[in-house]
C-alpha positions as CSV (number, residue, x, y, z in Angstrom):
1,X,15.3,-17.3,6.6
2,X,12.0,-18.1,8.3
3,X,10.1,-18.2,11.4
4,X,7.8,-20.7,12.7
5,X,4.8,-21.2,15.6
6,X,3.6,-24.2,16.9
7,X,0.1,-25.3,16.9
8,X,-2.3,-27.9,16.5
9,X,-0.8,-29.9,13.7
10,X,2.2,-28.7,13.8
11,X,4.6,-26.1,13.5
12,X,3.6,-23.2,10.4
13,X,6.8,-22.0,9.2
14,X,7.1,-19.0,7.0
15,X,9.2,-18.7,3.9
16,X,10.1,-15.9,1.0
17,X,8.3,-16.4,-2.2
18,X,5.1,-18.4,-3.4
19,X,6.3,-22.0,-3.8
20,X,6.0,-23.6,-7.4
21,X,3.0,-25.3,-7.8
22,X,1.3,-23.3,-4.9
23,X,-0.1,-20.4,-7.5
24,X,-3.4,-21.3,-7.6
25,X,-4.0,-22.2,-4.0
26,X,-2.0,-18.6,-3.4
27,X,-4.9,-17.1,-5.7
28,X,-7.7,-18.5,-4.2
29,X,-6.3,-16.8,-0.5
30,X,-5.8,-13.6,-1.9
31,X,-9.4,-13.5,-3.2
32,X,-10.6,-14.8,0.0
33,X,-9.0,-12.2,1.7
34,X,-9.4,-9.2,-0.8
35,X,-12.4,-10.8,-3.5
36,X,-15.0,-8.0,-2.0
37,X,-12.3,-4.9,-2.7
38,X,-11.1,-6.3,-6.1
39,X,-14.8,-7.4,-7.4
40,X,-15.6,-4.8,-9.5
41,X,-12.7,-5.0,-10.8
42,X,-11.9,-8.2,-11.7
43,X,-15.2,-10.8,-11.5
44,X,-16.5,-13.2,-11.5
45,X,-14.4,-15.5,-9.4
46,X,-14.1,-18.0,-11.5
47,X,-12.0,-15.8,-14.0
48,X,-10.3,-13.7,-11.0
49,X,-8.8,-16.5,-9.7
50,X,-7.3,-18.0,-12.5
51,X,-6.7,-14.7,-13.9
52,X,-4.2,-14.0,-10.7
53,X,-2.3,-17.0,-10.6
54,X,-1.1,-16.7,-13.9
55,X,-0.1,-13.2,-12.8
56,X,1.8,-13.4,-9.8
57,X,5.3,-12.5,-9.3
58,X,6.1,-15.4,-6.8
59,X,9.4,-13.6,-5.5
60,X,7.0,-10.5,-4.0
61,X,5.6,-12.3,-0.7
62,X,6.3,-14.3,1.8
63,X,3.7,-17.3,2.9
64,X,3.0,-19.2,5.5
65,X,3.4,-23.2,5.7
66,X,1.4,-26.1,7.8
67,X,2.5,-29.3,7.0
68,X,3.6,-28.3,3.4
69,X,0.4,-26.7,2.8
70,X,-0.2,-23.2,2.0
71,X,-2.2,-21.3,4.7
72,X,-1.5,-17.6,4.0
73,X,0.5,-14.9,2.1
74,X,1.5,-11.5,2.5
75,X,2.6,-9.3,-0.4
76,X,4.9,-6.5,-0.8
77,X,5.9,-4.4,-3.9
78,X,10.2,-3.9,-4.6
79,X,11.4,-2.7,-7.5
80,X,8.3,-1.5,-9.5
81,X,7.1,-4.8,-8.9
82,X,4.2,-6.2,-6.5
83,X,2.9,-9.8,-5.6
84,X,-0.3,-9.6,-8.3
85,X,0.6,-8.5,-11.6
86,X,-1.1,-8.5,-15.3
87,X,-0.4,-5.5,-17.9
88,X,-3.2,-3.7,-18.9
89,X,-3.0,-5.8,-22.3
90,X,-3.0,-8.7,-20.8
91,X,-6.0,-7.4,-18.7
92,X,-8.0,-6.5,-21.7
93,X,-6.9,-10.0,-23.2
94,X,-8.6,-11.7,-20.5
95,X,-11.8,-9.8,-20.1
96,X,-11.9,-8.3,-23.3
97,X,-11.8,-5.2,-24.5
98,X,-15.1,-3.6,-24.1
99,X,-15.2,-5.0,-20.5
100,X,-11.8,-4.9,-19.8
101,X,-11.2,-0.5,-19.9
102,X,-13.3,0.2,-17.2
103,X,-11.8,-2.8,-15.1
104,X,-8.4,-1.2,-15.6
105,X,-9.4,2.3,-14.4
106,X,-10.5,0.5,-11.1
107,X,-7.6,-1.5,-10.9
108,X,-5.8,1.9,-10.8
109,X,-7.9,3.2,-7.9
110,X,-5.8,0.9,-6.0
111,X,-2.2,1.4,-7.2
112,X,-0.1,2.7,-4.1
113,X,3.4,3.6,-5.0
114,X,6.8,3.2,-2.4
115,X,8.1,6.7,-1.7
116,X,11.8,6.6,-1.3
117,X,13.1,4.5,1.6
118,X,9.7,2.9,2.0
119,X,8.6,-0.7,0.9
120,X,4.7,-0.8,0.5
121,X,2.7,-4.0,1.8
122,X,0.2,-5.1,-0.1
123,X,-1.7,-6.5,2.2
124,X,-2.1,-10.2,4.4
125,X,-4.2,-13.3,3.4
126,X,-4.7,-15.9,6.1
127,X,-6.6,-19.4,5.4
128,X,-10.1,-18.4,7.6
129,X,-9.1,-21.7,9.1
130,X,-5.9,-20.3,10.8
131,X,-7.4,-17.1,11.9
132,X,-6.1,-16.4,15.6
133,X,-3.3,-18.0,15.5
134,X,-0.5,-16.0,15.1
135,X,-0.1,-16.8,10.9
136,X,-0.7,-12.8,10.7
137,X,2.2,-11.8,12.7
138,X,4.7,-13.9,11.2
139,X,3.9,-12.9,7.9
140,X,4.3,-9.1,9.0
141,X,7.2,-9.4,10.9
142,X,8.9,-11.9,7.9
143,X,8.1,-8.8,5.4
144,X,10.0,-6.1,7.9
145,X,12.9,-8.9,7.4
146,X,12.8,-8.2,4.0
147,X,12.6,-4.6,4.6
148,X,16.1,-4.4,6.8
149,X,17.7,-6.4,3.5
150,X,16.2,-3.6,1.7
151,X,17.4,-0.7,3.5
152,X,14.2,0.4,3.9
153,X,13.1,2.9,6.9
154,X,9.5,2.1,6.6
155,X,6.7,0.0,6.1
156,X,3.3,1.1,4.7
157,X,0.2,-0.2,4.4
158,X,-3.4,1.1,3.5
159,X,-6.8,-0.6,4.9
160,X,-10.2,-0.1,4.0
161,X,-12.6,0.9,6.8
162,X,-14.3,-2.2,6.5
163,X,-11.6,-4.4,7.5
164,X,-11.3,-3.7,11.3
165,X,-10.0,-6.9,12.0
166,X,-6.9,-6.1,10.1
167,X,-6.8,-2.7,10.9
168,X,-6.6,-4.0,14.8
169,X,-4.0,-6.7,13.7
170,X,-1.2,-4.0,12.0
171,X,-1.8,-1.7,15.0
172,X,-0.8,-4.7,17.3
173,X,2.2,-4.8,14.8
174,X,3.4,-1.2,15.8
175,X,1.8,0.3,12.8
176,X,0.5,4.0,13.5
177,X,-2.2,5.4,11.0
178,X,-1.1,8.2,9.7
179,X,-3.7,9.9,7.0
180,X,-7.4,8.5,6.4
181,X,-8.7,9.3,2.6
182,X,-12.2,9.8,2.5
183,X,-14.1,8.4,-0.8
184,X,-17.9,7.9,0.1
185,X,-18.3,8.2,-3.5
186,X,-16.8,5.1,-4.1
187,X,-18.9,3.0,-1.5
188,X,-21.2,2.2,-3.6
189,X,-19.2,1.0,-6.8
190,X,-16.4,-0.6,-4.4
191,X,-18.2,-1.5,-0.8
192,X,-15.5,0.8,1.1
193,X,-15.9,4.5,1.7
194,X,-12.5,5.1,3.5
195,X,-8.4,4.0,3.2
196,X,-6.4,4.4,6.0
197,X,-2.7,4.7,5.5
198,X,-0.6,3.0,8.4
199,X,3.5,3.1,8.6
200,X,6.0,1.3,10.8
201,X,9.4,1.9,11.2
202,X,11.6,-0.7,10.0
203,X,13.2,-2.6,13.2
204,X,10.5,-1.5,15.1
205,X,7.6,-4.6,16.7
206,X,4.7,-5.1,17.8
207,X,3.0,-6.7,20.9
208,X,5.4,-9.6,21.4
209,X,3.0,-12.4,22.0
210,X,1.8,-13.7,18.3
């Protein structure tokens, strides 16, 4: 199942799951997209990166395709599961232990659990390259596929205040926000002061031009 646009070099066509041999490129978008949320976390980049492509469950996203190249992601979580992964040993196995605890106690500022019937989005990477072209909205609308197969009534999402341009791009979806969490506190140690949580309903679109 798949969707596709056509562009300037041809048609992008979207697809379920990382492909093999994509990982790294898939890691390198995701840190694009999400490096300055997940920084203190997880730097430098050098060992984030690698540190995510050996961690991701390929199965949890769909990506986006231009000429057999990978040019953007989205990620979902199903089934306990979520498109980045790593236990917390495998955290500390990585970083070490005396960096490592504190990195896991921010990795868990960010955990965001399904309630029942809903199917949680991690979040959408796009190649800066393809920005504007509708790569966004077929990744969105690929993941409410997956949430019809899934029963699912909802999609949710959360976005930090200092990502309007996504923010603007879910609402064009059909996502409403529904509850803003204000942490000020964490501006400082994170670079965002404020999560919005958005939710669609699932067979419910957006604007129809991509």
């Amino acid at each position: 199942m798949g969707l596709d646009e056509t562009g300037a070099g041809g048609p992008v066509t979207v697809r379920r799951g990382v492909p093999a041999g994509t990982e790294r490129r898939a890691a390198e978008l995701y840190w694009d997209a999400f490096g300055r949320k997940l920084g203190p976390a997880l730097n430098p980049p050098d060992k984030a990166v690698p540190f995510l492509a050996a961690h991701l469950n390929a199965d949890r996203a769909v990506c986006a395709l231009l000429d057999g190249q990978l040019v953007g992601l989205a990620g979902y979580q199903l089934g306990g599961r979520a498109l980045t992964g790593g236990s917390a040993s495998e955290v500390l196995r990585a970083y070490g232990h005396l960096r490592g605890l504190h990195r896991l106690l921010l990795l868990a500022l960010f955990e965001r659990h399904p309630a029942p019937g809903q199917l949680v989005m991690d979040g959408i990477a796009v190649d800066p390259g393809m920005r504007g072209r509708g790569v966004g909205s077929l990744l969105i609308e690929e993941v409410a596929a997956v949430a019809v197969e899934q029963d699912c009534r909802e999609i949710r999402l959360d976005v930090i205040d200092t990502n309007p341009r996504a923010r603007a791009l879910y609402e064009r979806r059909g996502f409403t926000a529904v509850r803003t969490e204000r942490t000020p506190f964490l501006r400082g140690l994170l670079g965002f002061g404020a999560v919005t949580t958005m939710r669609r309903a699932v067979g419910t679109r957006g604007a129809t031009e991509l």
